[in-house]
N, C-alpha and C positions, 0 to 999 in steps of 0.2 A: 330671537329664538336661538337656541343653544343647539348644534348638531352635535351628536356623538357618533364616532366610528371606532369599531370596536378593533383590535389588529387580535388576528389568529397564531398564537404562537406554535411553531410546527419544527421540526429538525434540518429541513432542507437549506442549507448552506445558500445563500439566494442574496449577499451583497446587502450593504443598505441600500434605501430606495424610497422613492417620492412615489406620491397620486396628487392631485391635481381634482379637487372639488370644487365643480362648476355650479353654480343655482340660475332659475330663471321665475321671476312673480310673476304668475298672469293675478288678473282681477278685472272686474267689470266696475270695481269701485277707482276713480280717477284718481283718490291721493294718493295709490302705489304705483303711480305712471313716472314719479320724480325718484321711486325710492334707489338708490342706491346699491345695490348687491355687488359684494366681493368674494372673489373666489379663493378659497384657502386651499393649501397647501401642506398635506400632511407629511413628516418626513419615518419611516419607518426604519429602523436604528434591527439591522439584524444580530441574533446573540448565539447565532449557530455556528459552526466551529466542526470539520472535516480533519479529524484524529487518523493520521497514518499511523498502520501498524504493519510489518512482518511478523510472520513465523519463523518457526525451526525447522527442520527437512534431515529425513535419515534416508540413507540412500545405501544401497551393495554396489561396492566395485563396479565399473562398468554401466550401473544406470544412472538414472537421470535424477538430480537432485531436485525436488518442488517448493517452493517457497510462496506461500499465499501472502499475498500483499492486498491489506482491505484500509479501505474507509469507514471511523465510524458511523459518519453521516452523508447522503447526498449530495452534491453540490450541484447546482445551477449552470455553474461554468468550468469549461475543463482545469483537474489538477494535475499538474508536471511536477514529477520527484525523481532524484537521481539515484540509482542502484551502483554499490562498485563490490567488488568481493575482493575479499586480502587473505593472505595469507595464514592459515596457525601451524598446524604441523602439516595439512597437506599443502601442496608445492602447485601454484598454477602453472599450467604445459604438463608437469607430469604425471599431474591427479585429478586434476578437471581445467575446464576451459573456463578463464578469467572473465568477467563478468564487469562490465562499463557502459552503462547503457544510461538513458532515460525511459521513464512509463508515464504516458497519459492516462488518468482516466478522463473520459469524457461524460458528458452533462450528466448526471444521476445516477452514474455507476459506480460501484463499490466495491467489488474483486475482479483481483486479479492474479495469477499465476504464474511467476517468474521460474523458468530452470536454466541448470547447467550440469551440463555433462561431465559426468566421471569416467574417468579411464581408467580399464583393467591393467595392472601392471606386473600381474602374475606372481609377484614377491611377496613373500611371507614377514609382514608387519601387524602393526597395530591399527587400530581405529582410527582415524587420522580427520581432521576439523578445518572448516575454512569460515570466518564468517562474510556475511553481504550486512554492507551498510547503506541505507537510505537517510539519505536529506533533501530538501525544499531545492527547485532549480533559483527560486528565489524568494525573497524574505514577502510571505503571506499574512497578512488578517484574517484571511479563512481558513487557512491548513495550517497545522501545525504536528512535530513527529510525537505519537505517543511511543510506541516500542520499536526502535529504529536499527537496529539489528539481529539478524537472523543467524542463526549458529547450525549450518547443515556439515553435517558427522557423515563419514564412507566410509563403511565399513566395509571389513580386506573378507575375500571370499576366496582365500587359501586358509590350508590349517596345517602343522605337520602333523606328519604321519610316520610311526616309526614301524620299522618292517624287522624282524629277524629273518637274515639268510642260513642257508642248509648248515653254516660253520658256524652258527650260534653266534653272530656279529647283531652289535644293533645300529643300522641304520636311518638317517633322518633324513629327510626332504621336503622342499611346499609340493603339496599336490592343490590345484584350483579343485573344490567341489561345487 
């Protein structure tokens, strides 16, 4: 006799993996008392794949930058990625607090949200950029990076403002709004 088992193809990140098919014959008829039964061994070959991605993050002066960090699929077993944040034109210590971490996610979970604080610094500039880059703690079969850098922008929450005094002078200054 021919058994078939059918495998359910599904997204959850779940390792390959074995079952173990046991039979047993009963019968009242004698000549199945010698028969022989072997148990097989199916091997299930998983094809699912845990796509890391970040976001972007807009933040004012002084708040808090957000960066969603998702999976596109489930996993079975926890996945470990490293976050670090570098430098563009804003400057860690004087523009936000530098970011070198690791994140878990744990069995089946799919977001998460990474921040970091920006600092108000009162002075009248530009838009100023840092990115976060994520990579693997280590070389995975089931996780791999799809969009692996986030580009979070702080914007400056001074503006000038120019004032005429009684003497008809023009004056400039940042004022924080």
């Amino acid at each position: 006799q021919v058994l078939t088992a059918t495998v359910t193809d599904d997204n959850v990140v779940e390792h390959d993996h074995s079952c173990l098919i046991t039979h047993v014959a009963t019968s009242s008829d004698t000549n199945y008392d010698l028969l022989e039964i072997v148990d097989k061994t199916i091997h299930i070959i998983d094809n699912d794949l845990a796509i890391v991605n970040i976001s972007d993050s807009i933040a004012v002066e002084g708040e808090d930058l957000s960066f969603d960090v998702t999976l596109s699929n489930p996993s079975n077993t926890p996945v470990t990625i490293h976050l670090a944040s570098s430098d563009g034109t804003a400057q860690a210590d004087d523009d936000y607090t530098a970011l070198d971490t690791n994140l878990t996610f744990n069995p089946l979970e799919m977001n998460k949200t990474v921040t970091i604080a920006t600092h108000d610094d009162f002075l009248l500039e530009n838009n100023e950029f840092l990115t976060v880059t994520v990579t693997l703690n280590e070389p995975s079969e089931t996780a791999s990076i799809g969009i692996g850098q986030g580009i979070g922008t702080i914007n400056d929450n001074t503006c000038d403002v120019t004032m005429r005094d009684p003497r008809n002078h023009l004056k400039s200054s940042g004022v924080q709004v």
